[in-house]
Residue, then its C-alpha position, 0 to 999 in steps of 0.5 A: x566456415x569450411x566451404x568459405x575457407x575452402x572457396x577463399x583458397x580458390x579465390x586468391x590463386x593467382x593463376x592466369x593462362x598463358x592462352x585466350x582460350x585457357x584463361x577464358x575457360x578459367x574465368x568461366x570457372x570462377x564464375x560459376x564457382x562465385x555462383x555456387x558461393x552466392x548459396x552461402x550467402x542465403x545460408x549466412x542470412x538464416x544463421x545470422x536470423x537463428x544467431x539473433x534468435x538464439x541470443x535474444x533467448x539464452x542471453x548468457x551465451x549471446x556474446x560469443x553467438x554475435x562473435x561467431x556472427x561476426x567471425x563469419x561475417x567477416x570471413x564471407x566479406x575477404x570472399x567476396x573480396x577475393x572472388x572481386x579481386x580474382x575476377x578483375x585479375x582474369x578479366x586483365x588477363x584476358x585483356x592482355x591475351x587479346x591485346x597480344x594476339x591483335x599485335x601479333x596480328x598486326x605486326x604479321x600483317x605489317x611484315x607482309x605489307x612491307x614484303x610486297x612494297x618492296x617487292x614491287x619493281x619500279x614502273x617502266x612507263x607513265x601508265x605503270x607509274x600512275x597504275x602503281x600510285x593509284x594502288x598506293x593512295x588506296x592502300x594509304x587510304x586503307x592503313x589510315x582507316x586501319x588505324x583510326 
């Protein structure tokens, strides 16, 4: 009851990251954590089987056997409940990590796409206006393959 207790502990912390690399890294953890956990899960078959055992022959004592059967049963399913819980929160938070540093990219990109518009000088001949417009629609062809 102790290592679940104490894995139940790690499992409803709410920690996050502020970093991709940070939270990944956390997330690796907690996974290999819920591994080591998956060993309790053999040892609770075997005391639930010695518990059935052990009632079936001291009859006197098999009320409060089946009561710790239960009590345990019930602390190893809020575990799993929190590892799942955990699990989907750092999987958010991921999300969002990525999410932010594909915005932060593309709000740099944009910035430096406006720069170099409005940097460029208006064509002086035909030639330079049908060189510029040329460059354009292959550029609004590229931002509109960017954003499908």
């Amino acid at each position: 009851m102790e290592r679940i207790a104490k894995n139940a502990a790690l499992f409803s912390s709410s920690e996050r990251r502020r970093e991709l690399s940070a939270a990944e890294e956390l997330r690796q953890k907690h996974l290999a954590r819920w591994a080591e956990a998956g060993a309790v899960a053999d040892r609770l078959r075997e005391l639930r089987r010695a518990g059935d055992q052990l009632a079936a022959s001291h009859p006197n004592s098999a009320k409060e056997i089946e009561t710790n059967l239960k009590k345990l049963v019930a602390v190893w399913s809020n575990l799993q409940q929190l590892a799942a819980k955990r699990t989907t929160m750092l999987d958010e938070a991921i999300a969002e990590h990525k999410f932010e540093e594909s915005l932060k990219e593309l709000n740099l990109w944009v910035s430096e796409t406006v720069k170099r518009l409005d940097s460029t000088e208006a064509p002086a001949t035909v030639s330079d206006a049908e060189a510029l417009l040329e460059l354009h629609n292959e550029k609004k062809v590229r931002y509109m393959h960017f954003e499908s």
